[in-house]
C-alpha atoms as one frame of an Amber mdcrd trajectory, in Angstrom:
protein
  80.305  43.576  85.946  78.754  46.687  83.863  80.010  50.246  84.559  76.612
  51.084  85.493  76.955  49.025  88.614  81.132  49.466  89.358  80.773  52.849
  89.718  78.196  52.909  92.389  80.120  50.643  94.542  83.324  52.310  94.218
  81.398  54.952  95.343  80.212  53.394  98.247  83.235  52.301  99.181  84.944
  55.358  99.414  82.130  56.643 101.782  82.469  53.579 103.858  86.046  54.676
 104.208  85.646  57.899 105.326  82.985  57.509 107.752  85.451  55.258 109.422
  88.071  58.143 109.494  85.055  60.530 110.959  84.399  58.099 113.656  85.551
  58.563 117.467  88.553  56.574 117.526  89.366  53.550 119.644  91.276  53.377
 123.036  94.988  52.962 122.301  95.935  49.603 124.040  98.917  49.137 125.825
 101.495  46.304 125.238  99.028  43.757 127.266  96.375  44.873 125.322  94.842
  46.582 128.086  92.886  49.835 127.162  95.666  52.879 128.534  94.091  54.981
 131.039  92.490  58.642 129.259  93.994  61.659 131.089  91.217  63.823 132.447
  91.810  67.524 133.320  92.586  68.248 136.632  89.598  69.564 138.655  89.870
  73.007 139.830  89.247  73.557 144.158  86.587  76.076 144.076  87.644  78.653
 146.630  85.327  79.826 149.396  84.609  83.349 148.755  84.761  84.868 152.327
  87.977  82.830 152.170  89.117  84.217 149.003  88.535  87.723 151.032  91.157
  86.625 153.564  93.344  85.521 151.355  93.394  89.325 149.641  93.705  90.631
 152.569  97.006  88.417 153.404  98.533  89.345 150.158  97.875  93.346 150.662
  99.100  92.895 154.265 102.705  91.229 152.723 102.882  93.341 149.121 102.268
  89.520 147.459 101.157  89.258 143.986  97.956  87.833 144.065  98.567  86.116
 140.903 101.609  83.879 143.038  98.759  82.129 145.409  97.342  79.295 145.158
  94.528  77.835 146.632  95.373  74.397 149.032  92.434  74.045 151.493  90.615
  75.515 154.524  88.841  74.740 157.632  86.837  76.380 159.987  87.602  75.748
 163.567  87.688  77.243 167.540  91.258  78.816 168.534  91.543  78.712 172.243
  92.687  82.110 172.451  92.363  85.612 170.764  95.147  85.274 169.339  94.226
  82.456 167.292  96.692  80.465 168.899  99.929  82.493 167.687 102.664  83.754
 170.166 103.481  87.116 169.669 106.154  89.507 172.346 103.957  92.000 173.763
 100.219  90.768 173.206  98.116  89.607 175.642  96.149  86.584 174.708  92.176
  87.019 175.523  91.580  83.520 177.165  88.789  83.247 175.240  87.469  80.441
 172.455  87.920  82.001 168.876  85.897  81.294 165.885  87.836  81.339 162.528
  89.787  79.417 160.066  92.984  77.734 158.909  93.896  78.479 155.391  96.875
  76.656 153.799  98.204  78.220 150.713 101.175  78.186 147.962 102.736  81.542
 147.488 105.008  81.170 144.439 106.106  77.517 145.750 106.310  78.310 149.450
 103.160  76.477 151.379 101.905  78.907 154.005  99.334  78.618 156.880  97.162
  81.711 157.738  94.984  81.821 160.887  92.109  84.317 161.079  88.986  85.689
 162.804  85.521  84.221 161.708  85.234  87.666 159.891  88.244  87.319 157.895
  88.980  91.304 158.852  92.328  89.574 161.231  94.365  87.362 158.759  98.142
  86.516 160.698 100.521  84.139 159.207 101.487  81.462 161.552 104.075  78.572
 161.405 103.332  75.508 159.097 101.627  73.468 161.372 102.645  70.247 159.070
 106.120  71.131 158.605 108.603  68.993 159.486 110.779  71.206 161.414 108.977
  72.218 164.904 108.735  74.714 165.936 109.209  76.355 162.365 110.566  79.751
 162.274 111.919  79.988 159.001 110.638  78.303 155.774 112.941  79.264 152.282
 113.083  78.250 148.801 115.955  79.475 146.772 113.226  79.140 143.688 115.950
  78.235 141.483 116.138  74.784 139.258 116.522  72.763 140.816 114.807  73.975
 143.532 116.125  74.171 147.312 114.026  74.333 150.827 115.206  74.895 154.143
 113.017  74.775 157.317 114.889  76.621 160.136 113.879  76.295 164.065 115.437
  78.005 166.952 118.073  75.154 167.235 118.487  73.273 163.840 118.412  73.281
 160.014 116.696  71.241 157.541 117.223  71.505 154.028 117.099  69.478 150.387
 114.977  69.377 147.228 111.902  71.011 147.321 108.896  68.387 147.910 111.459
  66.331 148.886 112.188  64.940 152.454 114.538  67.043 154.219 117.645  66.707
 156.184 120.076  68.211 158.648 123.577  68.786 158.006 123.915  69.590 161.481
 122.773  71.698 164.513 123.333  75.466 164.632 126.651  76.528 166.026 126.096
  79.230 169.089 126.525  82.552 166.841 123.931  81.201 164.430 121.044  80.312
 167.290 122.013  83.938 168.682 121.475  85.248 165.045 118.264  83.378 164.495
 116.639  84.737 168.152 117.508  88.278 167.871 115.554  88.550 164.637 112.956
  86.411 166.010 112.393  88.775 168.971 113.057  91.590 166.934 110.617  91.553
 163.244 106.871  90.532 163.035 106.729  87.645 160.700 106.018  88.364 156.962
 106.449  86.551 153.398 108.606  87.906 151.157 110.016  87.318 147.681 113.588
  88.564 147.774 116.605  88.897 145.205 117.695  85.687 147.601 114.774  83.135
 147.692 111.215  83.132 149.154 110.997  83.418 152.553 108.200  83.012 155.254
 109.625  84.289 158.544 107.671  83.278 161.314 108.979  86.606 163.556 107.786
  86.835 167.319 108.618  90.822 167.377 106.946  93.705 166.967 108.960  95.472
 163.961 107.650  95.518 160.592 110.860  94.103 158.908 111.989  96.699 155.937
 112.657  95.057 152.649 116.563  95.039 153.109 116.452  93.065 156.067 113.924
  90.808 154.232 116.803  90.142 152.131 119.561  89.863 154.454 117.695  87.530
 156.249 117.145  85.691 152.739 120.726  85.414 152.000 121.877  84.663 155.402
 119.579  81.293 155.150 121.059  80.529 151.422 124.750  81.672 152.495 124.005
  78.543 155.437 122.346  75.957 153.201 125.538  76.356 151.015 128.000  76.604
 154.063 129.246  79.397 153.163 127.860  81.785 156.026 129.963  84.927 155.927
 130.074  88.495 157.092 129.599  89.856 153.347 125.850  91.473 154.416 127.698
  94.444 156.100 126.718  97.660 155.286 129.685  99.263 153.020 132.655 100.326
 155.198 132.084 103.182 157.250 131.756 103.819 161.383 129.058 102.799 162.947
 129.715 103.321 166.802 132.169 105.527 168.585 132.974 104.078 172.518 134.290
 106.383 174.918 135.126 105.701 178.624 136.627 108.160 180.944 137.485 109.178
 184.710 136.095 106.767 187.399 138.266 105.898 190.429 140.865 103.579 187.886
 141.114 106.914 185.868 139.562 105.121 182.372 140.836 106.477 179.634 139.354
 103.969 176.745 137.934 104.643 173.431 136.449 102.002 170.948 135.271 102.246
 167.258 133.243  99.580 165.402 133.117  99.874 161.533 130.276  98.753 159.260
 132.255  96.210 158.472 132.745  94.468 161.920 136.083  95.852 162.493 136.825
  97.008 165.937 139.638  99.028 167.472 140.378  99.772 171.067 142.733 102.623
 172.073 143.300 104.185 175.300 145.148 107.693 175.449 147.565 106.399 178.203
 151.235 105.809 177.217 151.714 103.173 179.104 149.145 100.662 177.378 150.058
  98.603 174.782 147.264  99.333 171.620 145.149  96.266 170.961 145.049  94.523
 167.518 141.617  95.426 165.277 139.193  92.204 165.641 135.938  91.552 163.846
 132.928  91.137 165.402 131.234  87.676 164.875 128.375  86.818 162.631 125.841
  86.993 165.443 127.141  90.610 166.445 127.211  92.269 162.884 123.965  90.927
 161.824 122.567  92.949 164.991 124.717  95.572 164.333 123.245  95.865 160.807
 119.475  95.727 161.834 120.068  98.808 164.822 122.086 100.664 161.593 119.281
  99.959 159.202 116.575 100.775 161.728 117.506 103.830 163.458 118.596 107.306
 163.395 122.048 108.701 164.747 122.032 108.815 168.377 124.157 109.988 170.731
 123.924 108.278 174.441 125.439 109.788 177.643 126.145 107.807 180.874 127.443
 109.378 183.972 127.544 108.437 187.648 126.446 110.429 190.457 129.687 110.486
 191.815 130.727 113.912 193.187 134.364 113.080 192.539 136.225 110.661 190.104
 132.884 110.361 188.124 132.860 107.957 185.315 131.488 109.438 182.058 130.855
 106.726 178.799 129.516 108.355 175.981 128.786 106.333 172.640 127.944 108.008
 169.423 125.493 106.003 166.931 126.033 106.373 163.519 122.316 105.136 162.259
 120.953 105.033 158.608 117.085 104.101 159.935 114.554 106.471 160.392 113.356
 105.562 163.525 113.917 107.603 167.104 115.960 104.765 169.179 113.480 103.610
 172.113 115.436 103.735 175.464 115.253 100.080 175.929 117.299 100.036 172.790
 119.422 102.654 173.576 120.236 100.068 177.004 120.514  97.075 174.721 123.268
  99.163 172.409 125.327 100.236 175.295 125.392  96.754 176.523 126.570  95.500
 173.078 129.020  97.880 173.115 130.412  97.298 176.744 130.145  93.592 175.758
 132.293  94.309 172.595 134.889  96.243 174.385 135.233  93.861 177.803 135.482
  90.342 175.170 138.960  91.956 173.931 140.214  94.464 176.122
């Protein structure tokens, strides 16, 4: 072979060569020698946009980052009601079919269920209606890693890896369902992300739940999971209600403080009674304690009988860090607590 012609095909070779390398390359073949599967990009669920209005609206209601929310699905439907079949204290239900939609979301791991007008200008959060715990009225991730749920209902808790089935360690004890109702009845319900986990509260009440309860609430549901439910959301030491009793045909002569830390001491101001021993209010008691301390301002409430002689006078003074005027049907519900208080250990 002559130069002349070597050269040429060496040429050609090396062209040959890297053509090859330019080409697409060939499916990698498993052990079998079966072609492996090619991973294709997740497709993307195009969200409505009158449903992408609604979902705005939701986050603006609950201060929610926008950027947290994912899209799941939606449906458009007939509630039977105007209330888009959600029980709230206090509303009356128009009996009447209501156009609208279901909208299940992800806010920052938590799935959450919105029911709205056909409009989109009502947008209410209501309780997962695929959750395993029914009725739901709690849902909380402690978003740490791993990651924890709980599903709470008005008489048992569910909890375990999140996506993962659930289970119950056990019903609520009696102070826990009473803790559980009186925020129920007491806050609207809300999402939140709090120092303690994210929480979807699926309230029944009326009260726009400040950001400290939010919390409490939060840490209440972690301090459970954990079994270590404890007093330790009490406000810092201080007193919270002053109990006085006085006069009445028995001649009362009682008096009863309750610190922000549960603590309660009765005295009376006859010499002839022994003095009780402090006590601490239970869990159910503080936590209610807390929310009337958080919510309202100092009040002082008077009670006296229309007895011409050996009148009974009770007088309890309200030591309240809120900023709210105390309703009277709160002001009932307080005196009640503290009569309560005082009759369980006198």
């Amino acid at each position: 072979m002559t130069g002349k012609t070597f050269l040429p095909l060496v040429t050609a070779l090396m062209i040959l060569l890297l053509s090859a390398c330019s080409s697409p390359s060939l499916p990698q073949l498993t052990p079998t020698g079966i072609p492996a599967p090619q991973e294709s990009p997740t497709p993307t669920i195009a969200v409505p946009e009158n449903v992408a209005s609604m979902i705005a609206l939701f986050a603006q209601q609950n201060n929610i980052d926008p950027t947290t929310i994912s899209y799941i699905s939606s449906e458009q439907l007939d509630w039977p009601d105007g209330c888009m079949g959600i029980t709230r204290i206090g509303y009356l239900c128009a009996m009447v079919i209501t156009p609208g939609y279901r909208i299940i979301i992800d806010v920052n791991g938590l799935t959450v269920e919105l029911h709205t007008n056909i409009d989109g200008s009502v947008v209410l959060l209501a309780p997962l209606s695929t959750a395993a715990v029914q009725p739901l009225w709690m849902d909380w991730i402690d978003g740490h890693t791993p990651c924890l749920e709980a599903q709470l209902s008005d008489q048992d808790v569910y909890s375990g890896s999140c996506n993962q089935p659930m289970t119950s360690p056990g019903a609520l004890t009696t102070d826990e369902k009473a803790q559980i109702l009186t925020w129920n009845r007491t806050y609207a319900a809300f999402v939140a992300q709090t120092s303690a986990g994210m929480l979807a509260f699926y309230g029944q009440g009326s009260e726009v739940a400040p950001s400290d309860v939010q919390t409490t609430i939060a840490q209440w549901i972690d301090n459970l999971i954990q079994g270590t439910t404890t007093q330790s959301t009490a406000l810092p030491t201080e007193l919270a209600v002053a109990w006085s009793r006085s006069g009445g045909i028995a001649g009362f002569c009682d008096r009863m403080t309750i610190q922000t830390s549960g603590t309660v001491e009765v005295l009376s101001c006859k010499s002839n009674i022994t003095p009780q021993p402090s006590v601490t209010l239970n869990s159910a008691r503080l936590s209610q304690l807390n929310i009337w301390l958080k919510t309202y301002l100092p009040t002082e409430i008077v009670i006296k009988d229309n007895a011409t002689a050996d009148s009974m006078t009770v007088i309890l003074d309200f030591s309240g860090k809120g900023s709210q005027v105390m309703p009277e049907d709160i002001k009932v519900e307080l005196m009640d607590f503290a009569s309560s208080v005082f009759n369980s250990i006198h």
